[in-house]
C-alpha positions as CSV (number, residue, x, y, z in Angstrom):
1,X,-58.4,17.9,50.5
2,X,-57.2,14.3,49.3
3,X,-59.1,14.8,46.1
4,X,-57.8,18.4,45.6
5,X,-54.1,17.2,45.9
6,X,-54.8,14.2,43.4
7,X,-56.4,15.9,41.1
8,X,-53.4,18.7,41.5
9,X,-50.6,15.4,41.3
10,X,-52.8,14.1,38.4
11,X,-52.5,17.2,36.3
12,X,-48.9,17.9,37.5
13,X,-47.7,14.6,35.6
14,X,-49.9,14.8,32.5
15,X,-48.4,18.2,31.5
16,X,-44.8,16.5,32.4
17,X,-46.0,13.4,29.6
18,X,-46.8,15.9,27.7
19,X,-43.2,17.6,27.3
20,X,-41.8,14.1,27.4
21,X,-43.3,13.1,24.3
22,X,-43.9,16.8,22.1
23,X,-45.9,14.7,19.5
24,X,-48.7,13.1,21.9
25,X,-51.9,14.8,21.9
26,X,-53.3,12.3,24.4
27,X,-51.7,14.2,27.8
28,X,-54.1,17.7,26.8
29,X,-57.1,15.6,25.8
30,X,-56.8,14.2,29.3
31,X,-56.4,17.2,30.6
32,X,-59.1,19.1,29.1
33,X,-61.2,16.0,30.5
34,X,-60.1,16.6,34.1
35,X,-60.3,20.2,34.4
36,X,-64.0,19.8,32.6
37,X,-65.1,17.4,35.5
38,X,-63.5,19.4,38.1
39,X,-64.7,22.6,37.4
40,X,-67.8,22.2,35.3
41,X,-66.6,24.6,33.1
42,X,-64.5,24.9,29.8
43,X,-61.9,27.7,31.4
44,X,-59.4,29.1,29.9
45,X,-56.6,26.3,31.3
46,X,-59.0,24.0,29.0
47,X,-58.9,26.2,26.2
48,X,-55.2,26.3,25.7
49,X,-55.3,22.6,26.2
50,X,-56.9,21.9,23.6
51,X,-55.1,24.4,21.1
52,X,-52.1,22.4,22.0
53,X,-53.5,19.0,21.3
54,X,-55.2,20.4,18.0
55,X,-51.5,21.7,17.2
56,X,-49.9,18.0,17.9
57,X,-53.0,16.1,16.2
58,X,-56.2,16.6,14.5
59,X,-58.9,14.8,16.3
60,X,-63.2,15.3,16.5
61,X,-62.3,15.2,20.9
62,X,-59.3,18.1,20.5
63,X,-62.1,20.4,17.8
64,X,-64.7,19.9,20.1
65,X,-62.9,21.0,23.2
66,X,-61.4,24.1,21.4
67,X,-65.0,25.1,19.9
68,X,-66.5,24.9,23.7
69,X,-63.3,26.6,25.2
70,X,-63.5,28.9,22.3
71,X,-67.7,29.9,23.4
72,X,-66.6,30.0,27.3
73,X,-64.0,32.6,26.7
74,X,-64.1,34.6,24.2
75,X,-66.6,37.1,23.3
76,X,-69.3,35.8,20.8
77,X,-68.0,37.4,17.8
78,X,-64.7,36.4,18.7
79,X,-65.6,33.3,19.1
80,X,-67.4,32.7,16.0
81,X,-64.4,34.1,14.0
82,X,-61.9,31.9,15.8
83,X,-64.2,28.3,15.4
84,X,-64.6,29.6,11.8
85,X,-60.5,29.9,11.3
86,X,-60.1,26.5,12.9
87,X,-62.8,25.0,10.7
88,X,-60.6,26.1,7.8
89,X,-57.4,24.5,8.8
90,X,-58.9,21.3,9.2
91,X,-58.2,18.8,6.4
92,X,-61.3,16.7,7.5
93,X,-64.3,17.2,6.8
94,X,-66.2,15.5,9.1
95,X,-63.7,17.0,11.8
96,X,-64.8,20.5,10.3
97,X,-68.6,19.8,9.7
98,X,-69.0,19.6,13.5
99,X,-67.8,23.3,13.3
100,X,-71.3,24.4,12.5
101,X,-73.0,23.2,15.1
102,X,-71.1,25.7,17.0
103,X,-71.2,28.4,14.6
104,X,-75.3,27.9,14.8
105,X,-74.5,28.5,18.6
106,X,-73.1,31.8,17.6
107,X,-75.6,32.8,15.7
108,X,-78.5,31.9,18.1
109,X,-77.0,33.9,20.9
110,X,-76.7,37.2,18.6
111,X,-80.3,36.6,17.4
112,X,-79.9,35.0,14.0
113,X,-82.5,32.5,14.2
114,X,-82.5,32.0,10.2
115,X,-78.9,31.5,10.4
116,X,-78.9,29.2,13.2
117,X,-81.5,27.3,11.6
118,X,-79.9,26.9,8.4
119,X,-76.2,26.0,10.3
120,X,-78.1,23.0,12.2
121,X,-79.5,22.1,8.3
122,X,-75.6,22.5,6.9
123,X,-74.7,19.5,9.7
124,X,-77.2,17.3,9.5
125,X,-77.1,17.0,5.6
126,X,-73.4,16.6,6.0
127,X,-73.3,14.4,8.9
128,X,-70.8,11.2,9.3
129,X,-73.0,7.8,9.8
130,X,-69.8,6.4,10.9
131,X,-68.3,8.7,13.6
132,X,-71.2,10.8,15.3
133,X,-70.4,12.7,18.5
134,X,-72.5,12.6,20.8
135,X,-73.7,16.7,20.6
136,X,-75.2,15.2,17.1
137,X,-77.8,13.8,19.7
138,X,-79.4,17.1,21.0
139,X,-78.9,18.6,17.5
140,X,-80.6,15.3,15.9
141,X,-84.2,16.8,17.1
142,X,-83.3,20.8,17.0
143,X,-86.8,22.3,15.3
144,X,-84.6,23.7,12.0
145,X,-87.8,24.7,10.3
146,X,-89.9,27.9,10.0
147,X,-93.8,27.2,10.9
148,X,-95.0,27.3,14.4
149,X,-98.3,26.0,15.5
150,X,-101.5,27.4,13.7
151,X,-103.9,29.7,15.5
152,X,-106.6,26.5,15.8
153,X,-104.1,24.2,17.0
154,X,-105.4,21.8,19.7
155,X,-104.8,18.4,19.0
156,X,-101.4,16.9,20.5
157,X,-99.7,13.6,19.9
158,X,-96.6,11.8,20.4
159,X,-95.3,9.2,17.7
160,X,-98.4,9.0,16.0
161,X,-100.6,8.3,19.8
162,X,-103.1,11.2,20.6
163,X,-102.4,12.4,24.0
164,X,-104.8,10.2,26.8
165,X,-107.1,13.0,28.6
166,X,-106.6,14.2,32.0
167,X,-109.6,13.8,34.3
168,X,-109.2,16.3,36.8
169,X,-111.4,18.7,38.6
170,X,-110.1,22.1,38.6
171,X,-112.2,23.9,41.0
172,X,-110.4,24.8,43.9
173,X,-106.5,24.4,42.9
174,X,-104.2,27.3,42.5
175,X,-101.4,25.6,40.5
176,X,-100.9,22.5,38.9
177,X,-97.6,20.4,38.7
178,X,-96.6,18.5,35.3
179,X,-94.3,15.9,35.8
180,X,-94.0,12.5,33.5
181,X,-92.3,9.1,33.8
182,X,-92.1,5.5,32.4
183,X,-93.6,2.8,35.5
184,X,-89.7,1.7,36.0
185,X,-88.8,5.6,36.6
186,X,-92.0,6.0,38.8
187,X,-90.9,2.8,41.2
188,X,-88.1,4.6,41.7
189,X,-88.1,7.9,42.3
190,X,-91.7,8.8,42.8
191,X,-92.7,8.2,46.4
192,X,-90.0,11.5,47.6
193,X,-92.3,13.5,45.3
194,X,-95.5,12.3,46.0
195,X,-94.7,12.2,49.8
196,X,-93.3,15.8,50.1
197,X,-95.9,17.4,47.4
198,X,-98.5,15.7,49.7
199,X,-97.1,17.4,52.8
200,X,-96.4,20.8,51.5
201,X,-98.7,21.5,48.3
202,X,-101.5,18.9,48.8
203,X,-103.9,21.5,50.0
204,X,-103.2,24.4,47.4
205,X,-102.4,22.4,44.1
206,X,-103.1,19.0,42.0
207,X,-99.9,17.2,40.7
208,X,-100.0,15.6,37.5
209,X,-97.9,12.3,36.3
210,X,-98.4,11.3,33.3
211,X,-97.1,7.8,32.9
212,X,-96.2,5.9,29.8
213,X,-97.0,2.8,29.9
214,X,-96.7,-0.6,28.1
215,X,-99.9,-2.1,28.6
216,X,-103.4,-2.3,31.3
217,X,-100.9,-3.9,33.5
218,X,-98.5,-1.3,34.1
219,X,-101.5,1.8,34.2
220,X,-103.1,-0.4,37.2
221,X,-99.8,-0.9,39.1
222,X,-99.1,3.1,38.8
223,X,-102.1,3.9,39.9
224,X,-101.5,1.1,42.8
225,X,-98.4,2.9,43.4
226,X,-99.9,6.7,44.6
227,X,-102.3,4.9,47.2
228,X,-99.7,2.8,48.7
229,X,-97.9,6.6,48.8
230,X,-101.0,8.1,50.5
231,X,-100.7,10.5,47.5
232,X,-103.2,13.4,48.0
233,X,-103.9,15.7,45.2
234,X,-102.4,13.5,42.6
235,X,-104.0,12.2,39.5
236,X,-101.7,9.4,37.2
237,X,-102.9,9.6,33.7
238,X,-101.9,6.6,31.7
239,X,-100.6,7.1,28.3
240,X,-100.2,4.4,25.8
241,X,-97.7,5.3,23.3
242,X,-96.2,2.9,21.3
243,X,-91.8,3.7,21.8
244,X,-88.9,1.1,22.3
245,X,-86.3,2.8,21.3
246,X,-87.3,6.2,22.6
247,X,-89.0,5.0,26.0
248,X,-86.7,7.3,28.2
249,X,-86.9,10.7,26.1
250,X,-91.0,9.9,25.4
251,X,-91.6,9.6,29.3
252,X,-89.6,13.0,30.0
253,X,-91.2,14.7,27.1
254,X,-95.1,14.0,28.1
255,X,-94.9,16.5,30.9
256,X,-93.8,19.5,28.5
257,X,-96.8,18.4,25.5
258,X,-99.1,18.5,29.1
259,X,-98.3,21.8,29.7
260,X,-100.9,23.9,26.9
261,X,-103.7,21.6,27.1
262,X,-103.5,22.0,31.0
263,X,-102.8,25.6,30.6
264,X,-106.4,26.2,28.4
265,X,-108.4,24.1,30.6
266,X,-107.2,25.2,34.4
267,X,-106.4,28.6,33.4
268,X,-103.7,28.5,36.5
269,X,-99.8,28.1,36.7
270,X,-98.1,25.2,35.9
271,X,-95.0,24.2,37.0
272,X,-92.7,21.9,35.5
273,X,-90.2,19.6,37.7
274,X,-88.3,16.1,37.1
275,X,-89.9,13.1,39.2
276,X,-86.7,12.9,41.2
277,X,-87.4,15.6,43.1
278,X,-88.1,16.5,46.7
279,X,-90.1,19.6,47.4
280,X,-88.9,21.5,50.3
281,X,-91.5,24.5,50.8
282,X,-95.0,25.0,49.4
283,X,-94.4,26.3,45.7
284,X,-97.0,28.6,45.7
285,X,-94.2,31.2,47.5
286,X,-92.4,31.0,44.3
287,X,-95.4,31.1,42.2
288,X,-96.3,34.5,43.6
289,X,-93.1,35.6,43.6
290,X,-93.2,35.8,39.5
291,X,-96.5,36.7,39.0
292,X,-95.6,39.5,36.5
293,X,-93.7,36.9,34.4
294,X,-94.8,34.4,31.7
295,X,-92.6,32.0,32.3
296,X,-89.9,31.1,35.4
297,X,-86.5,28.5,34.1
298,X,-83.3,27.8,35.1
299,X,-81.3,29.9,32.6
300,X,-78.2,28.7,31.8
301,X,-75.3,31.4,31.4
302,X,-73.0,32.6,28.5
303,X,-71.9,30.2,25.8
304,X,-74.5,27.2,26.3
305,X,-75.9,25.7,23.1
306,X,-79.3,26.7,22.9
307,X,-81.2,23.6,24.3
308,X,-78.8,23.4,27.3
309,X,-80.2,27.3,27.8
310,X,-83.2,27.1,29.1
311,X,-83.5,24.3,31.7
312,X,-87.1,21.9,32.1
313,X,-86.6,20.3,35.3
314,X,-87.5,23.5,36.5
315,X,-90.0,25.6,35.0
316,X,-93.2,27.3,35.5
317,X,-95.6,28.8,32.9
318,X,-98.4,31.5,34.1
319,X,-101.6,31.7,32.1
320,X,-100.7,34.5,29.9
321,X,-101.0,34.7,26.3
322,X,-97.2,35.1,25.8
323,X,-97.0,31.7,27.4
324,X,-99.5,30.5,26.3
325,X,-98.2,31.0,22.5
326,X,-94.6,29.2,24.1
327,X,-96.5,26.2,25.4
328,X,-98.6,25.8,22.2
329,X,-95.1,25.6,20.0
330,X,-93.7,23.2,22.6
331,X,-96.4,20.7,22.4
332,X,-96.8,21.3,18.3
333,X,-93.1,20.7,17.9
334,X,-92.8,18.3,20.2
335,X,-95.6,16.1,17.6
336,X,-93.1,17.6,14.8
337,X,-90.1,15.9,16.1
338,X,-90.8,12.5,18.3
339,X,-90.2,9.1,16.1
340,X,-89.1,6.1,17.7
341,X,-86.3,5.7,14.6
342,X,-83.3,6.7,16.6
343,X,-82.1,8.4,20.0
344,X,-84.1,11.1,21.1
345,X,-82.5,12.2,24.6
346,X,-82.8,16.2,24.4
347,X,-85.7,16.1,22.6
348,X,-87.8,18.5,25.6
349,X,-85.0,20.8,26.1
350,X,-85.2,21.0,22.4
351,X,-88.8,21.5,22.6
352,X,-88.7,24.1,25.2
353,X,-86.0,26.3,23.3
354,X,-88.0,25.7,19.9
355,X,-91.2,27.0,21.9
356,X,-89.8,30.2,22.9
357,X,-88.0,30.8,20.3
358,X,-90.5,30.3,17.6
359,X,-92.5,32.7,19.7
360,X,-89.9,35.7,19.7
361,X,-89.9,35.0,16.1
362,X,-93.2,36.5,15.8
363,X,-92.5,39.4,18.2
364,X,-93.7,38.3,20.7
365,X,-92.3,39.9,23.6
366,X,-91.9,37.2,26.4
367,X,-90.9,38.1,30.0
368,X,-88.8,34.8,31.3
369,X,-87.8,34.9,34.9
370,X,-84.6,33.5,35.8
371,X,-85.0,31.5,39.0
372,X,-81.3,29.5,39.1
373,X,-80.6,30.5,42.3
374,X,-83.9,30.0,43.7
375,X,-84.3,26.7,42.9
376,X,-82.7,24.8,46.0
377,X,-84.6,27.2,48.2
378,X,-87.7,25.1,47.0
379,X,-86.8,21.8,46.1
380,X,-84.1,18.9,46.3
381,X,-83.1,17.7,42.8
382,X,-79.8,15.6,43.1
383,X,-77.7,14.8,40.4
384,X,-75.7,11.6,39.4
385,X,-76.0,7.9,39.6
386,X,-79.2,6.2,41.1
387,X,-77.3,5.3,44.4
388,X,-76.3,9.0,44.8
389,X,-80.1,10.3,44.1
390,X,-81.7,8.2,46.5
391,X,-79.2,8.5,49.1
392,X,-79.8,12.1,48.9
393,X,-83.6,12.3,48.7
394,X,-83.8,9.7,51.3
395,X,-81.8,12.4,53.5
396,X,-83.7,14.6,52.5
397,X,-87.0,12.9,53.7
398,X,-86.1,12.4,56.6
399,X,-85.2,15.7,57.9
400,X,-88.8,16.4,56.8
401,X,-89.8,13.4,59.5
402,X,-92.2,11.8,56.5
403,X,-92.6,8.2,56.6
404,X,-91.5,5.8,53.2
405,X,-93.6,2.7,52.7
C-alpha cells in the first residue's frame, strides 16, 4: 500500500514538472519509465507519454517508447502505419533507423518473414557505432538469412568447438532435461535443481547439464559438485569452448544446440528449463499432458518482438518430425550465429524463434502448445537479482523438507 501511494505521489509531481516547464521532455520519459516498471506493460498512459515527450524533443529513449506503446495498443497494421509516420518526421537518422526494427516486428507478426528479414538487414547496415540501444543487442544475432539446415545435417558446434558427446544410457528414461551453465552459474544455482529433480523426476528421467568450462580443472570440480548434491539421474558433460567475451550467452545457448542431437539418439521428450529453477511436481504430468504437440513454450502475447515470443526457460520438444525439423534449425543456426566478437545475450531466444520459423517457412505445419500459465504449477523460476533468487528457491526448498549441503 506504501509503494502504491509513492508510486501514485511520484507520478502526481512528474506530470505537475511537466506543465511547469512545457519544453522539458525529461518529466514523460520518466514517466514512461515508471509506468513500464510498475505495470510490465507499455499501456496506453505510456503511449501518450511518450507522444508528448516526442512532441517537446526528439530523442532515441522518447522513439523507442512510442514504437513499443505504438505495438501494445494499436492493432498491427495500425501500428505499423503510425511507427512508419513517426519515422518520417524524424530529422535523425539514426533516431529513425531504429524505426525498422519495429517495422520488422510488424511484419513478422502478419507473416512476412522476407520482409522481416530484409527490415532487420535495412538496420544493421545502417546502424550507429556510436549510439546503439540496447534492442540492437537481440537484433545483433536475429538469423536474417534464407537457408535452414540441410537434410544430412548432424554435426553441431559453437565458435568453431565441436559439441563434447553425451555419455548417457538411454534405456529406461522417459524424458530427458537440457539445461546448460558456466561452473560460476552452476555454484550458484544448481544444487535447488539437482536436489528437487532428484526428489521428483530421478526415477522417470535423466537431467542433462552441460557445462562450459575453462579448463580440466573446472570439468572435475562440476562433476565434484553433483556428488556433493547426491544428484541421481544426472550426467555433467563438459564442454570446452573457447568464449571470453560471450561466456554468459555460450553457457545458456548449449542446452538449446543439445536439444537435436539428444532428440535423434533418445528418441523421448526433452524439456528445456533455466538452472535456477526448482521443480515442484514430477514433469512427466505435463509431458503427457501435450502429447499431441510438437513442442510446449511460454508464448508471449500481442506485440513482443519476435525473440521475446517464444520463451526457452521453459520448453519442451516431443520426438516428432515437426520438431525435430525445429530443433535441427536451432542447433544449425545457433553454429551460424555464435562468435565471441561482441555481445551475444539473446542469441537462444533468437535461436529458438529462427528454428521455428525457418521451419514454417517450408510449410511445415508445427503444433506449439502454449503452457504460460502452467508453468508455476510445475516449477519455481524467480526473477531478479541473485539475493532475490536464492531467497526464493531457498524458500522454496524448504517447504519441500530437502536438505542443502
Amino acid at each position: 500500500d506504501e509503494d502504491s501511494k509513492n508510486y501514485e505521489k511520484s507520478l502526481s509531481e512528474l506530470y505537475r514538472a511537466a506543465a511547469i516547464n512545457q519544453k522539458a521532455d525529461w518529466p514523460f520519459l520518466k514517466i514512461c519509465s515508471m509506468l513500464k516498471l510498475w505495470n510490465n506493460s507499455f499501456n496506453a498512459e505510456l503511449f501518450d507519454a511518450a507522444k508528448k515527450a516526442l512532441e517537446r524533443k526528439e530523442t532515441l529513449e522518447g522513439f523507442i517508447y512510442f514504437c513499443r506503446g505504438a505495438l501494445f495498443n494499436l492493432e498491427i497494421q495500425e501500428a505499423q502505419y503510425a511507427i512508419s509516420e513517426r519515422m518520417r518526421l524524424i530529422e535523425s537518422a539514426e533516431i529513425s533507423n531504429v524505426g525498422n526494427i519495429f517495422l520488422s516486428i510488424c511484419s513478422y507478426e502478419l507473416g512476412d518473414f522476407v520482409k522481416y528479414r530484409q527490415l532487420i538487414k535495412v538496420y544493421k547496415e545502417n546502424e550507429s557505432s556510436d549510439n546503439k540501444p540496447y534492442i540492437s543487442i537481440p537484433v545483433s544475432t536475429v538469423y536474417a538469412e534464407e537457408g535452414s539446415a540441410p537434410e544430412n545435417y548432424s554435426v553441431a558446434s559453437l565458435n568453431g568447438h565441436k559439441l563434447a558427446e553425451p555419455d548417457i544410457f538411454y534405456d529406461g528414461l522417459d524424458y530427458i532435461v537440457s539445461i546448460s551453465c558456466d561452473l560460476g552459474y552452476l555454484k550458484i544455482y544448481g544444487k535447488y535443481l539437482v536436489k528437487s529433480f532428484s526428489a521428483l523426476c530421478g526415477n522417470e528421467a535423466l537431467l542433462h547439464i552441460a557445462v562450459l568450462c575453462k579448463n580440466d580443472n573446472e570439468q572435475k570440480e562440476a562433476l565434484s559438485l553433483i556428488d556433493l548434491w547426491e544428484g541421481k539421474n544426472v550426467k555433467v558433460t563438459p564442454c570446452l569452448i573457447g568464449v571470453e567475451k560471450n561466456l554468459g550467452p555460450v553457457a545458456s545457448l548449449l542446452r538449446f544446440s543439445y536439444i537435436y542431437p539428444l532428440l535423434v539418439k533418445s528418441k523421448l521428450p526433452i524439456v528445456v528449463l533455466d538452472l535456477d529453477t526448482l521443480i515442484k511436481k514430477p514433469l512427466s504430468i505435463m509431458i503427457n499432458r501435450h502429447r499431441s504437440s510438437d513442442i510446449c513454450s511460454r508464448i508471449l502475447g500481442y506485440g513482443v518482438a519476435p525473440w521475446e515470443k517464444f520463451t526457452g526457460g521453459f520448453s519442451i520438444f516431443y520426438p516428432t518430425e515437426g520438431s525435430m525439423q525445429v530443433a535441427k534449425n536451432i542447433t544449425f543456426t545457433a553454429e551460424k550465429l555464435c562468435n565471441d566478437d561482441g555481445l551475444q545475450w539473446w542469441i537462444d531466444q533468437n535461436c529458438f524463434e529462427a528454428g521455428i520459423r525457418l521451419v514454417k517457412e517450408r510449410g511445415i505445419e508445427i503444433n506449439i502448445a502454449n503452457v504460460f500459465n502452467e508453468r508455476d504449477e510445475f516449477c519455481v523460476m524467480p526473477v531478479g537479482s541473485k539475493e532475490a533468487k536464492l531467497f526464493t528457491l531457498e524458500n522454496a526448498l524448504a517447504s519441500q523438507n530437502l536438505s542443502i549441503n
